[in-house]
LOKEMI-338658 format. One record per residue (C-alpha): x, y, z; residue in one letter. Coordinates in steps of 0.02 Angstrom, whole numbers, plus 32768, in hexadecimal, padded with zeros to 4 digits. Example, Ala and Ser with C-alpha at 12.3 -4.5 7.8 and 13.67 -1.06 7.14 Angstrom:
! residues 2
82677F1F8186A 82AC7FCB8165S 
END
This chain:
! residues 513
16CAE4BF3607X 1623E47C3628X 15B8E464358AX 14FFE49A35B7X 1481E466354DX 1445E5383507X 138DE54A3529X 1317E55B348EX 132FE5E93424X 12C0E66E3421X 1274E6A73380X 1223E7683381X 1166E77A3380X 10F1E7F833BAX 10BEE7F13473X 1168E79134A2X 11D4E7D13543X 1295E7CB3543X 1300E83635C5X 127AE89435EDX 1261E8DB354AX 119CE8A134DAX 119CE8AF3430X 1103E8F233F0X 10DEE90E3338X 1151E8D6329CX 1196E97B323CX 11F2E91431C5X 1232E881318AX 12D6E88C311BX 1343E7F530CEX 13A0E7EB3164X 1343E81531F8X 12A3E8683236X 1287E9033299X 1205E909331EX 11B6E99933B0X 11DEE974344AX 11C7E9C13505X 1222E99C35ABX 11D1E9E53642X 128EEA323664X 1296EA8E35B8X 11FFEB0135ABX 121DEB1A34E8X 11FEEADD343FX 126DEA4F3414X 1288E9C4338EX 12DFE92F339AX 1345E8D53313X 1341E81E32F6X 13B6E7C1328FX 1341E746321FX 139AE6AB3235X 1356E61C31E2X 138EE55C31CDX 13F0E5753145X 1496E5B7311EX 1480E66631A8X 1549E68531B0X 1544E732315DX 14A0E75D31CAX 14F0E71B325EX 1594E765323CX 1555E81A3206X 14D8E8343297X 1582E7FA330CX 15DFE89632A2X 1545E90D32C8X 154AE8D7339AX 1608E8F63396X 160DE9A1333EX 1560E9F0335EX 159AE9FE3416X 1622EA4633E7X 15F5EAF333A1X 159BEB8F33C6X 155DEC38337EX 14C6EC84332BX 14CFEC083297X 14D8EB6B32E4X 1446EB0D3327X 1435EB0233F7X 1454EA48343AX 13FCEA2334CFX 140BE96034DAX 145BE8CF3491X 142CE81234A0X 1490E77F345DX 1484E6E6341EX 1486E67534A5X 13ABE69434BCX 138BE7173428X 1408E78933C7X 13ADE84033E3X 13DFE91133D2X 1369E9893425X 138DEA3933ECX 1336EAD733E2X 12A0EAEA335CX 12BDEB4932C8X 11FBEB83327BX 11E3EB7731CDX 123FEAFC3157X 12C1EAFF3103X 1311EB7E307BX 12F9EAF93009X 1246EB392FE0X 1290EBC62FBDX 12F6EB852F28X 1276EB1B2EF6X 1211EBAF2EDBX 12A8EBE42E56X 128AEBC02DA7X 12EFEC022D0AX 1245EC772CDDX 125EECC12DA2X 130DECAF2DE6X 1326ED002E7CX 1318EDD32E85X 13DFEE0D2E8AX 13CEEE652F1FX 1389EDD52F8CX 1402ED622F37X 1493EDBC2F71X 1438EDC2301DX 1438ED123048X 14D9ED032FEAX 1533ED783080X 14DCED353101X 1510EC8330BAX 15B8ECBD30B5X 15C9ED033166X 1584EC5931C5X 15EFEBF9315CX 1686EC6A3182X 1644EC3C3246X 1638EB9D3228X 16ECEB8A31E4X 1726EBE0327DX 16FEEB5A32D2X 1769EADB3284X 16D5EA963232X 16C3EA5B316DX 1604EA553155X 1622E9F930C2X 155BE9E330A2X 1525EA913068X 1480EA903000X 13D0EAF8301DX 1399EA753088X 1400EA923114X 13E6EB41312BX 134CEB8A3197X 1343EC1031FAX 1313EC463299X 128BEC9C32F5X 12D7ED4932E7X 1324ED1C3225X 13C6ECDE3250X 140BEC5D31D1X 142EEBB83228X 1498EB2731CFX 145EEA7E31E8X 1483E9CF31E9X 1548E99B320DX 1536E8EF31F3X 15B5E8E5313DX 1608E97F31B9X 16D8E98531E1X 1729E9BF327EX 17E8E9DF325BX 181AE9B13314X 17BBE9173318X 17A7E86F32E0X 176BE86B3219X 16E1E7E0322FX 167FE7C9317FX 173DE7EA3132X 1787E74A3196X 16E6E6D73176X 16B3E70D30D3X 1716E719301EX 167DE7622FB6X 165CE8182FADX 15D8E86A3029X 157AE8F32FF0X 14E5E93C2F9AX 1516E92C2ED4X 14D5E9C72E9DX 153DEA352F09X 15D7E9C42F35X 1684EA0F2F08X 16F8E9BB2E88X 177CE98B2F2AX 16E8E93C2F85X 16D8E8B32EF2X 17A5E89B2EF1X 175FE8782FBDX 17C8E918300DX 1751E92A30A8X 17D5E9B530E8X 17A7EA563080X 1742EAE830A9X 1730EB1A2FFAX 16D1EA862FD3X 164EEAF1302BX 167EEB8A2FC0X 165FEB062F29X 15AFEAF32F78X 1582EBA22F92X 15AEEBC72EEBX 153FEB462EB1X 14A8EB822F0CX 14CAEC2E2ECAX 14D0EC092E15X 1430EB982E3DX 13E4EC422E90X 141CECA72DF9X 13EBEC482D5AX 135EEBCD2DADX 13C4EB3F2D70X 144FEAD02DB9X 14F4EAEE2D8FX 1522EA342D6AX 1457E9F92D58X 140BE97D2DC2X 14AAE91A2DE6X 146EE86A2E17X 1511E7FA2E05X 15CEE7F92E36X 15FFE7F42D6EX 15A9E8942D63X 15F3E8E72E03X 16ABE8AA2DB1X 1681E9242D14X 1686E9BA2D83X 173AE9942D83X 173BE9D22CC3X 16B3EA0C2C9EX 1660EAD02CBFX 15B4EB1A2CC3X 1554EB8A2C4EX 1597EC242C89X 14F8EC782CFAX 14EEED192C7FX 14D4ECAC2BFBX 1422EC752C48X 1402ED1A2C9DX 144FEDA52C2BX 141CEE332CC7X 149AEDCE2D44X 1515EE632D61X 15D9EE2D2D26X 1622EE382DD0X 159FEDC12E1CX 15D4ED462D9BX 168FED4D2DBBX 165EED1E2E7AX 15E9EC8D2E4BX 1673EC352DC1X 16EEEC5A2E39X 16A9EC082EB6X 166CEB702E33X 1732EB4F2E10X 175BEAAA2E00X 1814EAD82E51X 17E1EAF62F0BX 1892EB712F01X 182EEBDC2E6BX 1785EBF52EF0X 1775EC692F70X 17F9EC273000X 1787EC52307CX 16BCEC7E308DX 16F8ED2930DCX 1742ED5A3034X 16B2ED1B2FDAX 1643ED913064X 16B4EE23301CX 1699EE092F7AX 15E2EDF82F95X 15C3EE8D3004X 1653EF022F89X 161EEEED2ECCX 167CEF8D2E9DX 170DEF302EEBX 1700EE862E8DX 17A8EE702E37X 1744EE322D72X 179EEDB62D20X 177BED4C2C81X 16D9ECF62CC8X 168BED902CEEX 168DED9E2C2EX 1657ECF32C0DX 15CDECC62BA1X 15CBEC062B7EX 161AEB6D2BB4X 16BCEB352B82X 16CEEAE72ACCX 16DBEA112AC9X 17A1EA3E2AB0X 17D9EA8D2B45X 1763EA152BA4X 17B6E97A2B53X 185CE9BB2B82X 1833E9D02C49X 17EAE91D2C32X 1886E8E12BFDX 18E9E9562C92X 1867E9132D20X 186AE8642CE0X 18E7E8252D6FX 18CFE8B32DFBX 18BAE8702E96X 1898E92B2EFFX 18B7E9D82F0CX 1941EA3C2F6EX 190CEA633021X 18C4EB09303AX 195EEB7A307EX 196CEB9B311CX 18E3EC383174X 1889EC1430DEX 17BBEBFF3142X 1816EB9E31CDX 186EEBC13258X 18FFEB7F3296X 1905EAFA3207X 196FEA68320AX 1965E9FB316EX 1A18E9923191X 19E9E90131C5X 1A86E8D0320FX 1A4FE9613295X 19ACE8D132C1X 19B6E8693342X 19D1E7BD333FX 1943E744332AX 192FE6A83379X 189FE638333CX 1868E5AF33BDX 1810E5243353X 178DE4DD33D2X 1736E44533CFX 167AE45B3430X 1647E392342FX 161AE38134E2X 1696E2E334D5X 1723E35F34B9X 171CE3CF3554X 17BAE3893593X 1806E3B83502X 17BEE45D34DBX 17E4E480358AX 18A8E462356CX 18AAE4B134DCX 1872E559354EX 190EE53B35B2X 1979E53E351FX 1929E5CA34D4X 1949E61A357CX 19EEE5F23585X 19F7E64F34D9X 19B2E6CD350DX 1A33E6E43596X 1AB8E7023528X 1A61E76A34ADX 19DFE7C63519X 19C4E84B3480X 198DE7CE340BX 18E1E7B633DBX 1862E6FE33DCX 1809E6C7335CX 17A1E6433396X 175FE5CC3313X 16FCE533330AX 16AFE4C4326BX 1619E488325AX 1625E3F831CFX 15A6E3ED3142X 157EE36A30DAX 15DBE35A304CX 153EE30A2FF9X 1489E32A3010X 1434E3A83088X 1472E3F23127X 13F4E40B31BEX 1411E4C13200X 13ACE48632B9X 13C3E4173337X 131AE3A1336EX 12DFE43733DFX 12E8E4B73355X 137AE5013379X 13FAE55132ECX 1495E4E53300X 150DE58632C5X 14D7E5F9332EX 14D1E56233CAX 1592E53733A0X 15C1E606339AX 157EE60F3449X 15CDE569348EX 167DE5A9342FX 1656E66D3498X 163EE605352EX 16F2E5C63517X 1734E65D34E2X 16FCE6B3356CX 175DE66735E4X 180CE6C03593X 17BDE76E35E8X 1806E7B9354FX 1798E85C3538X 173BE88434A4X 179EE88F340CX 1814E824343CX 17C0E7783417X 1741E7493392X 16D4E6C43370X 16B1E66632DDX 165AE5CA328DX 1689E58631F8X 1615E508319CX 167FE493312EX 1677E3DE30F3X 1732E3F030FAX 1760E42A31BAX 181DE4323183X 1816E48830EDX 1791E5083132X 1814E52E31CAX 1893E53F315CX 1852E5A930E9X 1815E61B3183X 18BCE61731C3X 18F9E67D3131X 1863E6D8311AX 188EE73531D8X 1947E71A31BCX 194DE6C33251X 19FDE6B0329DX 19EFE6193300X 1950E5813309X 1932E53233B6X 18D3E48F338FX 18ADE3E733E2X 18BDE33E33ADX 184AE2AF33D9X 18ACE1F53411X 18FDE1C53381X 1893E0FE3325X 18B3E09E3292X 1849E0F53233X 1864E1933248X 192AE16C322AX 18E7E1123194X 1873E1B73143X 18DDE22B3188X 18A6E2AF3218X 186AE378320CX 18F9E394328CX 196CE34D3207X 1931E39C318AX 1933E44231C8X 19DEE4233201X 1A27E3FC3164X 19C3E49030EEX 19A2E519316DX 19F1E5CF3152X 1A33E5DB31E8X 1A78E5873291X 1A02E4F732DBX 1A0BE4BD338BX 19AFE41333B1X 196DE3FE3452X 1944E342348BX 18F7E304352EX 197FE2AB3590X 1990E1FF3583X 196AE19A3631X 1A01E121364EX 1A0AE09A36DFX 1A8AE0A5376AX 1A80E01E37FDX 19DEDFE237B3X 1981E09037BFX 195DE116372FX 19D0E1A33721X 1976E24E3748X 1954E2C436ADX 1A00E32B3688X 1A05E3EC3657X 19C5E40935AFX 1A4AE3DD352DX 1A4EE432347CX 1AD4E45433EAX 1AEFE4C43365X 1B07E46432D5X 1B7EE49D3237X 1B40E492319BX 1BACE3ED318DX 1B78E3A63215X 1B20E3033223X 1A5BE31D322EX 1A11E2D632C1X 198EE265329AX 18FFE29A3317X 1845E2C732DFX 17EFE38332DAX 1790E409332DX 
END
């Protein structure tokens, strides 16, 4: 593989001219990335672009959602999902060019909720079916929004609801990217559901959770947890419940109560199992089966709190949602997955012989288990003390200039989409970073090189070693072949060799991706 040098990195700014499209004025700027008009002489309609704000720092969730977003977006279709027209990627400037929705968000609509003016009950329940229904689409699909809050709902022209924004988003038959990079929960902490904390990225009813949470907002003018700004407080929803919503708003009918605690359960199996039954409810009152929290009028004394402390004090998730229940043609056995290789690469332009063998072995692989799927992974090493620099002397972000070296590579498998993923890994400690990724995917088998074996490295030990003796799984260990003399001349380079070592198995002392 030949190892261009990537041209500069673009950064967005009005007036500049990629693929055609120009971006023209700046609608918005968010935390993680800005959305901008642009035309294309071949799309005679209003468009925006989205551009992941990458910075010099530490970009991997950025960088990693916006990859989520490309993968999925694509992927779906109906009357509540945005239109994509164009995708760039990283190699120049990561980009999506869909349709324009006019207006902003529904989020000024909540703002514009107070506990003096909560929303009128018959709009409420309005937007709560029409909620309901794109979600039940959406689920359809395969597809776990898993980001549900009034900021990522707008509407069309004509006053269709769109959802917005699938970059924390999960696709049940593909690759789970933030899952297999990241431990920490994603979400927005007012609305996240109890499983998302406990990291369960595989629910629907975490969006039922968020629903619910935007309907008790709509209905009291308050926050059912408050203005959740840390992970200690997202862990109380795992005990804790909210001021029941007739308590703040004693005109909130009883059966529109029982829907918003049931869908507020910290159990996902106690919610709604799907948004369609939750659109029932919603659009049937009379037929809203009441229950003790329709009755409800405070929160739950310290006692009975203290004692689901003490029950969720070691749970470490919820039981899968059964099968049918908002998703079709579920399977949650993971024995049913395919395998999953991971190729550990390394991109120095000194190793291209040996990333290059290390493609022939993973080919090889590949021959005898053509179902499985790649997970391509290289590290980029940080210093263990001091400051890292996020750009190379031309300005360019070293993550996102390794993820497109390491697609480069991957490339050449012609696996299709889905079935090989890319990821960078920034650790002072390559070894234990692959090995703790190597769980993290479950990965059945590592394909890694090792570099000529020195004094020194026998001396401090090697990442290959390492990663041979502590990973979860088997490791094969690619080395370039050694050149011997015969009759005075070198020995042409011999087939790529490789093992798969035991877990008793002498380590081989060679050095890292």
């Amino acid at each position: 593989m030949n190892q261009t040098r990537n041209p500069r990195q673009k950064r967005p700014h009005q007036g500049l001219e990629i693929d055609g499209f120009t971006l023209g004025e700046m609608l918005h700027r968010g935390g993680f990335a800005t959305i901008w008009q642009v035309s294309h002489p071949d799309h005679p309609r209003d468009m925006v672009m989205k551009v992941p704000t990458i910075l010099d720092g530490d970009d991997g969730p950025t960088i990693v959602g916006f990859e989520t977003e490309q993968m999925i977006l694509p992927r779906l279709s109906g009357p509540h999902i945005p239109e994509v027209i164009a995708m760039g990627d990283f190699a120049v400037m990561p980009y999506l060019v869909t349709e324009k929705l006019p207006g902003a968000s529904l989020q000024d609509v909540f703002d514009a909720v107070t506990d003096r003016r909560p929303m009128p009950l018959e709009a409420l329940i309005a937007l709560a079916c029409e909620i309901s229904a794109a979600l039940h689409q959406l689920h359809l699909q395969r597809v776990i929004h898993l980001d549900l809050k009034p900021g990522n709902l707008m509407r069309r022209a004509d006053g269709t609801l769109v959802l917005i924004d699938y970059g924390l988003a999960r696709h049940l038959d593909l690759p789970d990217l933030l899952a297999e990079e990241f431990s920490i929960p994603m979400g927005t902490f007012p609305y996240i559901a109890p499983e998302q904390y406990l990291r369960s990225r595989n629910d629907p009813r975490s969006d039922i959770f968020a629903l619910g949470a935007m309907l008790y907002e709509l209905a009291t003018g308050t926050l059912p947890f408050g203005q959740t700004v840390t992970l200690r407080a997202v862990r109380r929803r795992l005990w804790q419940d909210p001021v029941p919503p007739i308590a703040l708003r004693p005109d909130l009918p009883p059966w529109l109560q029982e829907v918003i605690l049931r869908a507020l359960e910290v159990d996902p199996a106690r919610r709604f199992q799907s948004a369609a039954q939750m659109l029932f409810d919603l659009s049937n009152p009379t037929q809203v089966a009441l229950t003790a929290r329709a009755a409800k009028r405070q929160a739950d004394g310290w006692r009975l709190r203290l004692r689901r402390r003490w029950q969720m004090r070691r749970i470490r998730g919820f039981a899968p949602p059964p099968d049918g229940a908002g998703l079709p043609d579920q399977a949650t056995d993971q024995s049913l997955q395919p395998a999953v290789l991971m190729a550990a690469v390394d991109l120095a332009p000194e190793m291209e012989p040996l990333s290059a063998r290390i493609l022939q072995a993973m080919r090889e692989v590949l021959h005898f288990r053509p179902e499985a799927r790649v997970a391509c992974v290289n590290v980029l090493r940080s210093a263990r003390i001091g400051l890292d620099i996020g750009t190379d002397q031309d300005g360019n972000n070293l993550h996102v200039q390794r993820l497109v070296a390491l697609k480069a590579w991957g490339a050449q498998l012609g696996l299709p989409e889905g079935r090989v993923t890319y990821t960078v890994l920034e650790s002072s400690d390559p070894a234990a970073a692959l090995i703790d990724h190597a769980g993290r995917i479950m990965a059945d088998q590592i394909v890694m090189g090792a570099r000529a074996s020195s004094s020194l490295r026998r001396y401090l030990g090697s990442v290959s070693a390492q990663v041979v003796a502590e990973a979860p799984c088997s490791v094969t260990i690619v080395r370039l072949p050694a050149r011997r003399p015969e009759h005075g001349r070198p020995e042409p380079d011999r087939p790529v060799s490789g093992f798969t070592p035991t877990p008793d198995a002498a380590p081989d002392h060679a050095s890292p991706p």
